[in-house]
C-alpha positions as CSV (number, residue, x, y, z in Angstrom):
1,X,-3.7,30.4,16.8
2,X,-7.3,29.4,16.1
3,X,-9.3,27.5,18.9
4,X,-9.4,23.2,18.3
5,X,-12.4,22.3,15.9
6,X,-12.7,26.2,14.4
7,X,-12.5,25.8,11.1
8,X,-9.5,28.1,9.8
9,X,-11.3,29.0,6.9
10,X,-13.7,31.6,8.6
11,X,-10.6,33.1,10.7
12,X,-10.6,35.8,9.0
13,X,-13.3,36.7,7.2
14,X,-12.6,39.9,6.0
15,X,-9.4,38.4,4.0
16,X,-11.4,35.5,2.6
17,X,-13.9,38.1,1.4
18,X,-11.3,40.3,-0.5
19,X,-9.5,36.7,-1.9
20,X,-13.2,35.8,-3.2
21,X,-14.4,39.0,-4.9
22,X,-11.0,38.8,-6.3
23,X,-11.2,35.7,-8.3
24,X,-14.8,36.3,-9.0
25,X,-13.5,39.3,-10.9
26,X,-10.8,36.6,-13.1
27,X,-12.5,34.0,-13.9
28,X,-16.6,33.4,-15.1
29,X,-16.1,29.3,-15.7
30,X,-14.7,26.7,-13.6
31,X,-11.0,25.9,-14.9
32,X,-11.5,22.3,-14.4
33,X,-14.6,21.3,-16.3
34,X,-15.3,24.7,-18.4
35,X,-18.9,25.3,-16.7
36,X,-20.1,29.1,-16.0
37,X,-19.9,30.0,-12.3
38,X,-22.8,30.5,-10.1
39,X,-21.3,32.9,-7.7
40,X,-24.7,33.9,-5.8
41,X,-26.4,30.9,-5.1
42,X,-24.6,28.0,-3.1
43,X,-25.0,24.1,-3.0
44,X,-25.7,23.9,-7.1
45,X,-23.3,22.1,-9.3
46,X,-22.2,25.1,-11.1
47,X,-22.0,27.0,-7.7
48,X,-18.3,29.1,-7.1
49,X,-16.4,27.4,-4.7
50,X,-12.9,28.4,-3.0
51,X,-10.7,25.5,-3.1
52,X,-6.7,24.8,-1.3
53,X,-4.8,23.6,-3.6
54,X,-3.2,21.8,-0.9
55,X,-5.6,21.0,1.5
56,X,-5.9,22.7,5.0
57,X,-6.9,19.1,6.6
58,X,-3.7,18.0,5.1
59,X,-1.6,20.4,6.8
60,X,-0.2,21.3,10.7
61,X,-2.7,23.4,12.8
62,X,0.0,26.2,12.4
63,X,-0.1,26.6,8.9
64,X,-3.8,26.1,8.2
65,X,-5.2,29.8,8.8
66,X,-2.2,31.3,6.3
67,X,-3.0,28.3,3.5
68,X,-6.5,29.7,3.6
69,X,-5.4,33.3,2.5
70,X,-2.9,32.5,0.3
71,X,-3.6,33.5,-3.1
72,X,-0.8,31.1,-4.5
73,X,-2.7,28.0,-2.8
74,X,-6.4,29.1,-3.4
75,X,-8.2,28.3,-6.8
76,X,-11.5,28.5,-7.6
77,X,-13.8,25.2,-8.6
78,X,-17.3,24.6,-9.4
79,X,-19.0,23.0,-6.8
80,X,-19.5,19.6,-8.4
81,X,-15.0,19.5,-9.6
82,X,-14.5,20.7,-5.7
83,X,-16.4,17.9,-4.0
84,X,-14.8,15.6,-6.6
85,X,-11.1,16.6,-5.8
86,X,-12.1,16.4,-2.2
87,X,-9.0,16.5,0.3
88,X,-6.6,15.0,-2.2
89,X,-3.3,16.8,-3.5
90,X,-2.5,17.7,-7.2
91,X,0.1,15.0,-7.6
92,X,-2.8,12.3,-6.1
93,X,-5.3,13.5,-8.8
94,X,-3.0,12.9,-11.8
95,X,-2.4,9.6,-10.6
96,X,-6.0,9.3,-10.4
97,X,-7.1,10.7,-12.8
98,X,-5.1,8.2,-15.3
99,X,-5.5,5.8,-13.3
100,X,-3.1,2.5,-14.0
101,X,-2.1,1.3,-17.5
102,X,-5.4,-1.2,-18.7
103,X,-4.0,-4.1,-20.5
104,X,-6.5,-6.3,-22.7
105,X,-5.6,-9.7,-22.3
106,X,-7.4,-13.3,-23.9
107,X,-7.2,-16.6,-24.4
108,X,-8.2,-16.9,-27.9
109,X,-5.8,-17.6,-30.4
């Protein structure tokens, strides 16, 4: 078990390595927004970023450092779709995302 205030992320590297150099090999554009991945330079808007599906702030201590590795909860965003999904789940975006039902109302007749 990781340390208080470690982020679980960085754990274990080596793993996080081998889970990044094997979605840089499927996929060349972000699935969200369709734009072509930077994978060598960080902090630009195109930049690769690893993302949890379901957050590791939104989980127990004990499962963060496994969430991390698993391929099943790991996807890969551009930097400027990761920083807008932020900590959020994939049922909270669709809701979101939507957003409520606009009705037009007036008082003209």
């Amino acid at each position: 078990m990781s340390r208080r205030g470690t982020n679980p992320r960085y754990a274990n590297g080596n793993a996080r390595r081998k889970l990044r150099a094997r979605l840089r090999a499927m996929y060349e554009r972000c699935p969200e927004c369709g734009a072509l991945l930077d994978w060598d330079h960080p902090y630009l808007p195109n930049s690769a970023e690893l993302d949890e599906i379901v957050p590791v702030s939104r989980l127990p201590e004990e499962l963060r450092r496994r969430a991390c590795l698993d391929p099943d909860n790991v996807q890969v965003l551009c930097r400027r779709c990761n920083k807008a999904k932020g900590n959020r789940l994939p049922s909270e975006l669709e809701m979101g995302a939507a957003g409520p039902e606009t009705v037009v109302t007036s008082q003209r007749w």
